[in-house]
C-alpha positions as CSV (number, residue, x, y, z in Angstrom):
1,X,-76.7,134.5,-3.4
2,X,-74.7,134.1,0.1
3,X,-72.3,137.2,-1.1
4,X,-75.4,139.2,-2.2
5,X,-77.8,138.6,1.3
6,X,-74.3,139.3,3.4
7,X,-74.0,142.6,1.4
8,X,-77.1,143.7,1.9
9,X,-77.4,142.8,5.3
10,X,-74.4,145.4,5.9
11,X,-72.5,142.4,8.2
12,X,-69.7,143.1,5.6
13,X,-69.5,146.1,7.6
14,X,-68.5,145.6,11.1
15,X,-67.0,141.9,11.3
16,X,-63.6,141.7,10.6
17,X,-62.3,144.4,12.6
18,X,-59.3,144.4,13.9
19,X,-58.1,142.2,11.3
20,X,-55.8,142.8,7.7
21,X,-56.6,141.9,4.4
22,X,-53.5,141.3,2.5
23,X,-55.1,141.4,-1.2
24,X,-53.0,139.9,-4.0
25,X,-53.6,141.0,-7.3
26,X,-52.1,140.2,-10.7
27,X,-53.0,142.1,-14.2
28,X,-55.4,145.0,-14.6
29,X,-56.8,145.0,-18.0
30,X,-59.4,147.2,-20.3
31,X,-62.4,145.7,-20.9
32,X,-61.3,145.1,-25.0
33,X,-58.0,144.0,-24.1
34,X,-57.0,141.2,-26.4
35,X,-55.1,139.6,-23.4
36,X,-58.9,138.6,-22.4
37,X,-58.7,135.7,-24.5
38,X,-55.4,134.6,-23.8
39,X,-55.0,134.4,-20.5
40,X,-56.3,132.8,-17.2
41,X,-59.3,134.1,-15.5
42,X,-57.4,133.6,-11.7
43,X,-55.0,136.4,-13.4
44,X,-56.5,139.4,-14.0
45,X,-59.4,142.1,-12.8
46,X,-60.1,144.7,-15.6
47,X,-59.7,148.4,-15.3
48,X,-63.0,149.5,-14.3
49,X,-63.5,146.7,-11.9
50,X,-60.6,147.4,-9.7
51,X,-61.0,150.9,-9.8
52,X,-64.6,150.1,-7.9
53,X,-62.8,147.8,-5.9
54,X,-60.3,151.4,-4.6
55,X,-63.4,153.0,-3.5
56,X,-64.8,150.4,-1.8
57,X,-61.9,150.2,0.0
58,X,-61.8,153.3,0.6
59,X,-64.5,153.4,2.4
60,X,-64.6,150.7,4.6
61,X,-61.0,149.8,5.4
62,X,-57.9,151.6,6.6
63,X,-55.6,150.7,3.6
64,X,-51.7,150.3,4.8
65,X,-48.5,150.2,3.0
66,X,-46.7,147.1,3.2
67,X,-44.3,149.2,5.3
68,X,-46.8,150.0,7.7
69,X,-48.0,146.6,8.0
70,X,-44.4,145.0,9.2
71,X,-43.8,148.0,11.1
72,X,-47.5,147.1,13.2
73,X,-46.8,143.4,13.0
74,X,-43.5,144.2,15.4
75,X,-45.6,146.7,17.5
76,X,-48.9,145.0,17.1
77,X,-50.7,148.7,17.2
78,X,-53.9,148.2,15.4
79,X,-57.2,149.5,16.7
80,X,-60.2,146.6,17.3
81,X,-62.6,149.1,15.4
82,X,-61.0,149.5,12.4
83,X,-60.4,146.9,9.0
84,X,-57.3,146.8,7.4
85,X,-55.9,145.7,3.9
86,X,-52.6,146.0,2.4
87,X,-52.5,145.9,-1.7
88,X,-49.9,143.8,-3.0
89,X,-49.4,142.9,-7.1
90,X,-47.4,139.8,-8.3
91,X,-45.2,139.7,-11.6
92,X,-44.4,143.6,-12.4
93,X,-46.9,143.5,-15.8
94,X,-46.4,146.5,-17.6
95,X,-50.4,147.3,-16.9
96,X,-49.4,147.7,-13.6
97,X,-48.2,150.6,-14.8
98,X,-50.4,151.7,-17.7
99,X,-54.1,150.7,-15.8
100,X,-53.5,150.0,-12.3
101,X,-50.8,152.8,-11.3
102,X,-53.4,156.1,-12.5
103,X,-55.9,154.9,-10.2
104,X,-53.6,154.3,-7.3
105,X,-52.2,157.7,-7.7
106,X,-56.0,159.3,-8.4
107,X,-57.3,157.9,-5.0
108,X,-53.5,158.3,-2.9
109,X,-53.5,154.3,-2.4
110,X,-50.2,152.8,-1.8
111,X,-49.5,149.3,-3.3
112,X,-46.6,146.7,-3.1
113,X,-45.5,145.1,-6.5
114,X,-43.2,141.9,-6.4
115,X,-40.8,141.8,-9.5
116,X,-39.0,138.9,-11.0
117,X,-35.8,141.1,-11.7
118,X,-34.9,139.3,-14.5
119,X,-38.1,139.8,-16.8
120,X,-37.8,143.7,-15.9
121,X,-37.3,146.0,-18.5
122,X,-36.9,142.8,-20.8
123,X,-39.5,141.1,-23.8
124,X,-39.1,137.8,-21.7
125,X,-42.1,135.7,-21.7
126,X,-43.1,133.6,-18.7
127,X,-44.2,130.2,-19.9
128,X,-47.9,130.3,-19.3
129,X,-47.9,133.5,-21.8
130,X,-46.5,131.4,-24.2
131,X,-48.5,128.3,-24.1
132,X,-51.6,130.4,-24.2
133,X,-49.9,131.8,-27.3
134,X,-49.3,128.6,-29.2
135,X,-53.0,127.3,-27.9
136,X,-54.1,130.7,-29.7
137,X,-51.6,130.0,-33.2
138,X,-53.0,126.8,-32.9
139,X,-56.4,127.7,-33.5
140,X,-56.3,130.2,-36.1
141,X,-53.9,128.5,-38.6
142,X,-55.7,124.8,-37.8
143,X,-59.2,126.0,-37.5
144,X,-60.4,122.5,-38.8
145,X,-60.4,119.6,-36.0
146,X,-59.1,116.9,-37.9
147,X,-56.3,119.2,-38.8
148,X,-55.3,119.5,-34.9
149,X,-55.7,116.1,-34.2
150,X,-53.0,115.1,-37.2
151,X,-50.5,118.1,-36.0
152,X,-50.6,117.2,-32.4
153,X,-49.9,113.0,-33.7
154,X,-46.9,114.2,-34.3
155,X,-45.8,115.0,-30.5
156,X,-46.4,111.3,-29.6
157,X,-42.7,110.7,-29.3
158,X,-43.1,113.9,-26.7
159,X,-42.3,111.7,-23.8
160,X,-45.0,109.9,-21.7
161,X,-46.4,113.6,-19.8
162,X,-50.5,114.6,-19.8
163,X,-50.4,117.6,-21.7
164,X,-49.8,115.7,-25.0
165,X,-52.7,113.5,-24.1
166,X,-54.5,117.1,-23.0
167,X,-54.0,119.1,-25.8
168,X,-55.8,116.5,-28.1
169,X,-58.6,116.6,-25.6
170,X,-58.8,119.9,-25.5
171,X,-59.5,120.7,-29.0
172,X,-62.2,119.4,-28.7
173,X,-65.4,121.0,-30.7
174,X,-67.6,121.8,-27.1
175,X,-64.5,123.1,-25.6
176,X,-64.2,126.2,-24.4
177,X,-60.6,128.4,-25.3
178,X,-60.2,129.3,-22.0
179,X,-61.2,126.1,-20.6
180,X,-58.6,124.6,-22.9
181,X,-55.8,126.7,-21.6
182,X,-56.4,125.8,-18.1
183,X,-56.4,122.2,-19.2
184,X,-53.2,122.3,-20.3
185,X,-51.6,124.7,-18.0
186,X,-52.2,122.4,-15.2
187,X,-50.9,119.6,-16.8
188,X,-47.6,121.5,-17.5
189,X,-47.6,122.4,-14.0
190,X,-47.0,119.2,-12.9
191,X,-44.0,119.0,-15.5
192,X,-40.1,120.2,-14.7
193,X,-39.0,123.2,-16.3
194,X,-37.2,121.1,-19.1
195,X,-40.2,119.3,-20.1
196,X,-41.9,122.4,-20.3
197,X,-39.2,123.9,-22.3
198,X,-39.3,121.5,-25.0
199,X,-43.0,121.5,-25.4
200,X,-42.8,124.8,-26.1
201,X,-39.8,124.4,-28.7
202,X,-41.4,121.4,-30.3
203,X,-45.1,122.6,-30.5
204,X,-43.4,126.3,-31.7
205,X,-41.7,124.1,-34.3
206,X,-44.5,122.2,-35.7
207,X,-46.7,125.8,-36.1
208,X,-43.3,127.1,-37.7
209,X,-44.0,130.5,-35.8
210,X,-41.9,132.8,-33.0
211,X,-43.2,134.6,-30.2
212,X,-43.1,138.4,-31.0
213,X,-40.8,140.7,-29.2
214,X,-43.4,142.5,-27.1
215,X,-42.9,143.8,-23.4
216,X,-45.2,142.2,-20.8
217,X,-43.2,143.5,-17.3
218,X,-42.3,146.6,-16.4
219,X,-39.2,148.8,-17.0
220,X,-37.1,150.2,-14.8
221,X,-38.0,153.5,-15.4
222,X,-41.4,152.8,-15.0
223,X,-40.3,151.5,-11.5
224,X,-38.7,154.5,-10.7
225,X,-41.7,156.6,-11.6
226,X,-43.8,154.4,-9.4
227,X,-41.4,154.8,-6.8
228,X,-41.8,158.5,-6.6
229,X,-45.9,158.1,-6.2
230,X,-45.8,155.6,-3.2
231,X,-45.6,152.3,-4.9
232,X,-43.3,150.2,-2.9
233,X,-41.0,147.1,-5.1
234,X,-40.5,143.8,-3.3
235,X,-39.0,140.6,-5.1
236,X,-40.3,138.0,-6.6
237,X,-37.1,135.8,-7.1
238,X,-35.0,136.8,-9.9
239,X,-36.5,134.4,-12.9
240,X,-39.5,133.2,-10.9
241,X,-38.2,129.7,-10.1
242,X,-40.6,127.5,-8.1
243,X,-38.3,127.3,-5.2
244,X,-39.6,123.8,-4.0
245,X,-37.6,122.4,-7.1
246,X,-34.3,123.5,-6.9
247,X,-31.4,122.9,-4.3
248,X,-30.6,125.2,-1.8
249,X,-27.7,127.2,-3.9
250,X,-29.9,127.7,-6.5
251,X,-32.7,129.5,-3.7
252,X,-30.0,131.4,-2.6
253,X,-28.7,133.0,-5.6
254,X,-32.2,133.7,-6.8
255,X,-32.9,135.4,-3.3
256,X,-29.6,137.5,-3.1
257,X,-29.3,138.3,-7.0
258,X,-33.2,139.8,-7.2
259,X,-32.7,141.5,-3.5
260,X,-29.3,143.5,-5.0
261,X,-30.9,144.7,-8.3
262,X,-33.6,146.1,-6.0
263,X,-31.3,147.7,-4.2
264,X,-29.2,148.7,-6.8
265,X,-32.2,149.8,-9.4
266,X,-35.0,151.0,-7.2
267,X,-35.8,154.0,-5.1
268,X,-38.4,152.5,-3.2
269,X,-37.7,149.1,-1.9
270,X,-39.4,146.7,0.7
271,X,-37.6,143.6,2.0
272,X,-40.3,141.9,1.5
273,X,-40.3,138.4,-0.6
274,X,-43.0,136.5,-2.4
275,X,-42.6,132.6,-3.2
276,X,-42.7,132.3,-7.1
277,X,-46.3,130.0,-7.4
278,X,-47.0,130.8,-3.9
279,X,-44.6,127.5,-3.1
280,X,-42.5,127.3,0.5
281,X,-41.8,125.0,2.3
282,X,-39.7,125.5,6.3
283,X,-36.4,125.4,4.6
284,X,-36.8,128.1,2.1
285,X,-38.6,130.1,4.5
286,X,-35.1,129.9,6.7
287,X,-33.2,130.5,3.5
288,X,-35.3,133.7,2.8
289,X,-34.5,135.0,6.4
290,X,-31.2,134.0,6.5
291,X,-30.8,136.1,2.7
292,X,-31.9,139.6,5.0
293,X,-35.6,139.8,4.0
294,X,-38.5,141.0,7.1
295,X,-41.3,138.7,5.8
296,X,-42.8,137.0,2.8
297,X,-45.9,135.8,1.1
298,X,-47.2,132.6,-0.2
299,X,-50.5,132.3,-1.6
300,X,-52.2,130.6,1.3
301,X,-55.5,132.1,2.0
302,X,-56.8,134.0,4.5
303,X,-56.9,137.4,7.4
304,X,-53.9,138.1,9.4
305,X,-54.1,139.7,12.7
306,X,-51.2,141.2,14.8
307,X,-49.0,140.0,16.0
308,X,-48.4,138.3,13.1
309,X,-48.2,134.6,12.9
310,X,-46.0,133.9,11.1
311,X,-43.5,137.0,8.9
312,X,-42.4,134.3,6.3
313,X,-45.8,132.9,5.4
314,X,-48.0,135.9,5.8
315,X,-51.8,134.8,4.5
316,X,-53.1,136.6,1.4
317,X,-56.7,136.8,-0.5
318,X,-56.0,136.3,-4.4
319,X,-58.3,138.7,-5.9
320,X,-59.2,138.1,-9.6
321,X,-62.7,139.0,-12.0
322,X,-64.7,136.3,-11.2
323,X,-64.9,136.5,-7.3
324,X,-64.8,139.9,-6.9
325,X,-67.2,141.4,-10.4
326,X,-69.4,143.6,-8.3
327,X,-69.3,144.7,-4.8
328,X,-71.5,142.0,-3.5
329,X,-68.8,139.6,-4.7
330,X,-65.7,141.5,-3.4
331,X,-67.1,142.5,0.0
332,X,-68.1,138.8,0.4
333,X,-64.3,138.0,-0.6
334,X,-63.0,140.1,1.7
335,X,-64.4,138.1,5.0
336,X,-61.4,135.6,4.0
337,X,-63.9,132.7,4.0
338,X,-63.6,131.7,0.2
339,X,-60.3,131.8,-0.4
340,X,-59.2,129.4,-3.6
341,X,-55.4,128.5,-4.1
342,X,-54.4,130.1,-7.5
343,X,-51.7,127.8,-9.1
344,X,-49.2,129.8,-11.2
């Protein structure tokens, strides 16, 4: 109701001048996509939703490369009249590519895409894919309750962490699949990368299936074409690590390995880094600067103005289908009031 009366009231249209909107955006999906089911609502808009979401802006705002924007953050030359945004896309999913990169090129937007170098031009899987995966195996070959209840008895042994405990619960009758998934993902999230590891194995094991060789990221040459249209490649780590957990040598590596194979494999690079999960803390901020990058992005929500506060945490508005469904909502997200930390 609050977005709705602030739309129509047209205030949507003169406050925040002056001001960028550095929007953060993960999947683009059709509206049949069979990802729909599998796969967090905080991590997609469909096709036809962000394409409304390019006009709008459009309209209202002066939309900036993420060139532009560091290049006005040093000379802090922004007019008072005007709104800005920058577009930015985390993960390299190939429907970057297939859905979002047509309409990009249709409307002449430029857009900032943050690759994990390692998953490029691979049939990697990021965890979450995969647990949403088993959660979906898990339903169609145990559609009976009491089944899922005696499979899951036998991860008891599956040390003492809450996803065990959470995937019981979750199967419950009145439970929702997507609710279920988000049950469980944040319970993993809590987990190290080992016990997440063997969950997977041991839960893959029980189900007796694989995970199928498909491509969810980009390829290179699907960078390269997007390189020639405007779309600008940052990085995103080189296997996504949450950098909070790991020791400095580790950060490093990560930081110089994904910065080379830009270098190396792209013509359209940006020093530019974003924190895997949107996690930083002050000493991987200096290890990012120290590694030759000009600014990078966390998750923490929020306008920037100019000069900018700070390069190495520059504020971003996560932009997904439920907060942003109709122009009413997205406007309304765009004031940088509502901001909601998406954990990934």
């Amino acid at each position: 109701m609050i977005a709705w009366l602030t739309y129509r009231s047209n205030v949507h249209r003169i406050t925040r001048r002056g001001k960028v909107a550095v929007l953060m955006y993960h999947r683009i999906l059709s509206d049949t996509s069979p990802c729909l089911q599998l796969i967090e609502p905080s991590m997609f808009v469909t096709r036809g939703v962000f394409e409304s979401h390019i006009r709008y802006l459009r309209r209202h705002y002066t939309i900036l490369s993420l060139s532009e924007l560091l290049q006005c953050g040093a000379r802090m030359r922004l007019s008072p009249r005007k709104k800005y945004c920058v577009i930015t896309f985390d993960d390299g999913w190939a429907d970057n590519y297939t859905m979002a990169f047509p309409i990009l090129v249709r409307y002449n937007v430029p857009a900032t895409i943050f690759l994990p170098t390692a998953f490029i031009g691979t049939t990697r899987w990021f965890w979450t894919e995969q647990v949403a995966y088993l959660l979906s195996a898990l339903q169609l070959q145990l559609p009976d309750q009491r089944q899922r209840f005696e499979t899951l008895s036998r991860l008891k042994g599956f040390g003492s962490i809450g996803p065990m405990m959470l995937l019981s619960k979750a199967n419950g009758r009145h439970t929702r699949r997507i609710q279920r998934l988000e049950l469980i993902l944040t319970a993993l999230k809590q987990c190290s990368p080992h016990d997440i590891e063997d969950f997977i194995r041991l839960v893959s094991g029980i189900l007796n299936i694989s995970f199928p060789a498909e491509r969810h990221f980009l390829t290179w040459d699907e960078v390269n074409r997007m390189s020639a249209q405007g779309i600008t490649f940052g990085s995103h780590s080189w296997s996504h690590t949450i950098l909070t957990r790991v020791p400095d040598g580790e950060i490093e590596r990560e930081l110089h390995r994904s910065w080379n194979i830009l270098q190396d494999r792209t013509a359209a690079h940006v020093p530019a880094f974003c924190y895997p999960g949107g996690e930083f803390d002050d000493r991987i901020k200096a290890l990012v600067l120290r590694s030759g990058y000009q600014a990078a992005f966390g998750w923490t929500g929020g306008l920037e103005s100019l000069p900018l506060r700070d390069p190495f945490a520059i504020r971003r508005i996560g932009v997904h289908q439920e907060i942003s469904r109709s122009p009413a909502l997205f406007s309304f997200l765009l004031l940088g009031i509502t901001e909601r930390r998406i954990d990934r």
